[in-house]
N, C-alpha and C positions, 0 to 999 in steps of 0.2 A: 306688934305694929309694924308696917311693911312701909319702909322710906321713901316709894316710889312716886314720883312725880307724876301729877296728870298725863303731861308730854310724854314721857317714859310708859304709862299704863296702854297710850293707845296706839305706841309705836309695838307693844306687844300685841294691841287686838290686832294690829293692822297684819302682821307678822304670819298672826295664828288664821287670819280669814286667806292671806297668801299661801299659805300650804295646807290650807286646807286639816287644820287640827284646831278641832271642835274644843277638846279637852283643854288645849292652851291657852283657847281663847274666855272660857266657861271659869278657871282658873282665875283668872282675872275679876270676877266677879268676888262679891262681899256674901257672906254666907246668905244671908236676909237682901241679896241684892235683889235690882226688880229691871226686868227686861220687857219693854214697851213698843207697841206696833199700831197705832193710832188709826190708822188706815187700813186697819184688817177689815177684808171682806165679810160682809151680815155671816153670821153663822160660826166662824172666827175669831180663836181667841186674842184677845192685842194685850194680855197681859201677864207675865211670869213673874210669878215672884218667887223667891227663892231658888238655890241650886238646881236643886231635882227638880223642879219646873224648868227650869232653862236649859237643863240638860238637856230634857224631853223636848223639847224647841228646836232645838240645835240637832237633835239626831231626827226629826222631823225633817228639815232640810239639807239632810245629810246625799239624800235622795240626790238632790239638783249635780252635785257632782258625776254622776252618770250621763249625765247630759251637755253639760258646759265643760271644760279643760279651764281654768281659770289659771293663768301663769303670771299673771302679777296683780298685784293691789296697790292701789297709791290713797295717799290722801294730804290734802291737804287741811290744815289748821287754824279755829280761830278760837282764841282765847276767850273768854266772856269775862264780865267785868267781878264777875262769884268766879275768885280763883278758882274753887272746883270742877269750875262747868269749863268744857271744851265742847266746839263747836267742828264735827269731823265731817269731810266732804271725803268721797271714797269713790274709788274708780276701780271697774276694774277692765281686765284686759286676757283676752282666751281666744279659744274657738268653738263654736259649736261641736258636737260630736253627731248631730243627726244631718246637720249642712254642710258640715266642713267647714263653715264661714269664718274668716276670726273676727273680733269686736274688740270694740274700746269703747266703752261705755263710763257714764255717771250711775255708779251703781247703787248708792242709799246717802244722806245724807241723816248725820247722828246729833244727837244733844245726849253731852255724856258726862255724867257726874263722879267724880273720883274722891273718897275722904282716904286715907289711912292707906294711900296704894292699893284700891280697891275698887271697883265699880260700886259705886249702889245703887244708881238708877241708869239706862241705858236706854233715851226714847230711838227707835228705828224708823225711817222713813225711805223706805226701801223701792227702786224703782223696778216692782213688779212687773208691769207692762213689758216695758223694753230689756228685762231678762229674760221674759216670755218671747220675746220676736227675737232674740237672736238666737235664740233655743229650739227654734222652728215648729213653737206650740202652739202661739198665741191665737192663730184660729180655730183650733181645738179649746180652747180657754170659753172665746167668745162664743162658741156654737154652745157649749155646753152650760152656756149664764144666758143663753135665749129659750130655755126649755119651762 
């Protein structure tokens, strides 16, 4: 059993999505953990259960780092009234690599369940869109959901 505090679990996701290491933040997951995307576009999966699913999640959008420079993350924190559950608002902060542009963005906002120092449920709600427009894709996005 791992002693780690909720507060503690997601000052390590927030750490591992800052540098960009997939594995530290997958780590962090409970073996049978479940990683959630409720807002996945038709055809999209919005759900991971277990490791080797969320691995495969996570090296999926491994990609985006070729495109974005992401040099800090922040978040802030709200407790919820299920000691378990924290409530993570997540920022991040880079620059384009196809615009040069840099951003400061609200970049997902999380409900995130921690037992035994462990994720076990992780829902994402991820602002797609506006990491698509500072990525300088987002009209390439749109032209290609009008087909």
């Amino acid at each position: 059993m791992n002693n780690l505090t909720p507060l503690e679990v997601v000052e390590k996701l927030r750490i591992a999505l800052e540098t960009r290491k997939n594995d530290e933040f997958i780590d962090q997951f409970a073996d049978d953990g479940v990683f959630e995307m409720p807002f996945a576009m038709e055809g999209q999966k919005s759900k991971y259960e277990g490791i080797a699913e969320i691995r495969e999640r996570f090296g999926a959008i491994s990609a985006m780092g070729q495109i974005l420079e992401i040099n800090k993350v922040g978040v802030t924190i709200t407790e919820g009234a299920d000691p378990e559950v924290i409530i993570a608002e997540f920022t991040a902060e880079g620059k384009s690599k196809k615009t040069d542009l840099p951003f400061n963005i609200a970049s997902s906002i999380a409900v995130i369940r921690v037992r035994n120092g462990k994720v076990i449920h992780y829902k994402d709600f991820p602002n797609s869109l506006r990491f698509m427009q500072v990525a300088g894709t987002l009209k390439q996005f749109a032209e290609s959901q009008s087909n």
